[in-house]
N, C-alpha and C positions, 0 to 999 in steps of 0.2 A: 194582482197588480196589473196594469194597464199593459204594460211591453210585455208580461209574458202572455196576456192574453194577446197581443197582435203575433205572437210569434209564437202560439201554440200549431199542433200539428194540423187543425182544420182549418186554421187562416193560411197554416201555409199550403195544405191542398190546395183551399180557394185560388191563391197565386198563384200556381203549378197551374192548373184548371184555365187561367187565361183573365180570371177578375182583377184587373187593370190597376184600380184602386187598393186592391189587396196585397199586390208588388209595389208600389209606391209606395204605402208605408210601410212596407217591410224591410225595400231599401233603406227608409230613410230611420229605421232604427235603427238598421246596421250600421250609417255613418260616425255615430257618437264612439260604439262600437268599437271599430275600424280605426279610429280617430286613437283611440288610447292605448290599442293593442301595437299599432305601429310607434307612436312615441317611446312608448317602453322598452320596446325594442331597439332603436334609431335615434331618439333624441328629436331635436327640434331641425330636424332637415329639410331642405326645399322638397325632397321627395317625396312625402307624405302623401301631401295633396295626389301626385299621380300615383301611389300605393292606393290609396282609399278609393280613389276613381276607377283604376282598373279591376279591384278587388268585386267591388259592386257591379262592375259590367262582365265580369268572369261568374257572379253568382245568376249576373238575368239569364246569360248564355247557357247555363248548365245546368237550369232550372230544371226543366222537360226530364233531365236526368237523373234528378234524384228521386230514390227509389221509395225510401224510406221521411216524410214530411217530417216525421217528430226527432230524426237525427239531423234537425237541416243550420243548427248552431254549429256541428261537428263537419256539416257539410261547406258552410261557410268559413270557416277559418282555416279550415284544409286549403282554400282559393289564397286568403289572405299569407297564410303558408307558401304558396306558391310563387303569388307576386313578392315575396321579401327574399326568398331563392332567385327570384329574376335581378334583383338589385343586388343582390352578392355577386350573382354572373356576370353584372357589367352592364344590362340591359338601361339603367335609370341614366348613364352618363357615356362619356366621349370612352370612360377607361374603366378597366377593374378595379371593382373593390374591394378592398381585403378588408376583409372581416376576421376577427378573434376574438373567439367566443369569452375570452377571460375577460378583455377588455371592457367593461363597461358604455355602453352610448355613450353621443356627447349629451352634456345636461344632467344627466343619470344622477350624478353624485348630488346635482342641486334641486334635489328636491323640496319642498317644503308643507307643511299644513301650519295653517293658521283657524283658531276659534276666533272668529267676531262676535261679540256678544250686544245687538241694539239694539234703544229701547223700541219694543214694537210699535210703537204709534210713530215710529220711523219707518217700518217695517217696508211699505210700497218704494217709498225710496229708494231706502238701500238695495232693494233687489233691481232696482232699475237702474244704480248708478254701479254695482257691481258687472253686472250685464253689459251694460256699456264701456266699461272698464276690460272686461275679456272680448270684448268683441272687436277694441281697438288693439289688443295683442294676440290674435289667433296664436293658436300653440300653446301656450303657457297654462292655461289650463290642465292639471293631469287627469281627475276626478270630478264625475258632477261634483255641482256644492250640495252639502246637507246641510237641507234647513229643519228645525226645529223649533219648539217655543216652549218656555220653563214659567212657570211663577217668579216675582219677585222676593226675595230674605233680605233677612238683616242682617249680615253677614261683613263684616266692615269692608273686606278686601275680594268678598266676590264680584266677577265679574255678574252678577245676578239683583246684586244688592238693590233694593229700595224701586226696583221697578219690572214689568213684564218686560221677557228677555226674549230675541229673535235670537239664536243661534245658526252662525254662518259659517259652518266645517270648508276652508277652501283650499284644496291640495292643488299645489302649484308650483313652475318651476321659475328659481330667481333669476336673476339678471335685470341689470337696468336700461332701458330706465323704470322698468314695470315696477318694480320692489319698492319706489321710491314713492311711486302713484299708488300703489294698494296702500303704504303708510299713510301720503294725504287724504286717503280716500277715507279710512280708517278713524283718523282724529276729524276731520268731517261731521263724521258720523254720530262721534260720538262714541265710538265704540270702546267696549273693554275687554282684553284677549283671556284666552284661557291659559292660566300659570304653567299648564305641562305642554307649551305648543306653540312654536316659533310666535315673538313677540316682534312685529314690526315698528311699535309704534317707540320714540324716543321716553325715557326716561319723566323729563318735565311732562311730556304730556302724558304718560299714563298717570303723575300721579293729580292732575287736572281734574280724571275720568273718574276719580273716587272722594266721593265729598267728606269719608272718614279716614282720608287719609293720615292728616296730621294728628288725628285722633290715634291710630291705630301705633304711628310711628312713636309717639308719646309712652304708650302702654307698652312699649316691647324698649324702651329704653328703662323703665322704669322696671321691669322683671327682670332684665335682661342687661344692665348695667354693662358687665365684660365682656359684650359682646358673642359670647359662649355659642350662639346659633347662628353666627353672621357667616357669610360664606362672600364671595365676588361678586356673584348674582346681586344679594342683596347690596351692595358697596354701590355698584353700578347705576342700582334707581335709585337709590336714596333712602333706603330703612336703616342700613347700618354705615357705619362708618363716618367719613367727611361729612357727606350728604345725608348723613340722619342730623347731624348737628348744623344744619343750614349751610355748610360749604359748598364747594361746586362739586359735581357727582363725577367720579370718577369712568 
């Protein structure tokens, strides 16, 4: 893979050694880095940004020092260790911060991952209006995205069905107004999510996203009469309940 060869133990000699270009992208791997190890920690706080900046200028400075190139991940995050002890001591603001350790970050609890499922001949798109979409909410981001690409099936309720499939893994923390723009961005697109992982999009429009829907909801009415496999989940979109019989979805 590309980052661990920039971050094997001879590129980082090379850095140590004074090759210029070779600290430049070695910081600039560590910002992603740096970026997600403090959120996880802290939440979405103004402090990051000076956590991550010092963090990388503790690692130029103590470069010359490290002894050992191929320990230099354990050498980095000892620094990042350091600077998150300076923001507990009070360094980051006017006052102390009390920190406990039980307590969870802020944010912490809202995490999320969503599967975007589009058709790839949207593919350029979507990565471009995704991108643009996190870039106008720095932070929110937890994880890169994984992308991926599957075959199309016949499958009536995959998000897979009838076409080649972009898979867009995007772990990320809610609040609005973002939650509200990754759903428009989402129906957009076109997209169809994955059944085990946070569904942003509304009700009506996921069943929009599936051309066999009403086929599908016909066939499970008709096995399924008493509703024997209905759950809230299913009430909610529209398979079972009100909203399988055309009323409003609850």
């Amino acid at each position: 893979m590309p980052a661990a060869i920039e971050l094997s133990a001879d590129f980082i000699a090379r850095a140590k050694a004074g090759d210029r270009r070779c600290e430049e992208r070695m910081l600039a791997r560590l910002r992603p880095i740096m970026h997600t190890y403090f959120i996880k920690r802290i939440g979405l706080r103004p402090e990051v940004d000076d956590l991550i900046q010092n963090t990388l200028l503790r690692v130029h400075n103590s470069l010359k020092d490290l002894e050992y190139p191929e320990r230099f991940m354990g050498f980095a995050m000892k620094a990042a260790l350091y600077e998150l002890h300076d923001l507990y001591r009070g360094r980051y603001s006017g006052r102390e911060v009390l920190f406990d350790p039980t307590v969870p970050p802020e944010y912490a609890s809202d995490s999320n991952v969503s599967a975007n499922a589009v058709d790839a001949e949207r593919a350029s798109e979507a990565l471009s209006r995704f991108d643009a979409l996190f870039r106008a909410h720095p932070g929110r981001l937890l994880n890169p995205i994984g992308l991926r690409l599957t075959a199309g099936d016949g499958f009536t309720l995959s998000p897979s069905f009838g076409r080649t499939t972009l898979w867009m893994d995007v772990f990320y923390y809610g609040g609005e107004p973002f939650v509200t723009e990754l759903a428009t961005l989402a129906e957009e697109l076109g997209a169809r999510c994955h059944w085990g992982k946070t569904l942003p999009l509304a009700p009506e429009v996921m069943r929009r996203q599936y051309p066999g829907w009403e086929a599908f909801r016909e066939a499970r009415q008709r096995f399924d009469p008493s509703e024997v496999f209905a759950n809230p989940f299913t009430d909610r979109i529209g398979l079972t309940g009100d909203g399988a019989a055309g009323g409003t979805v609850r």
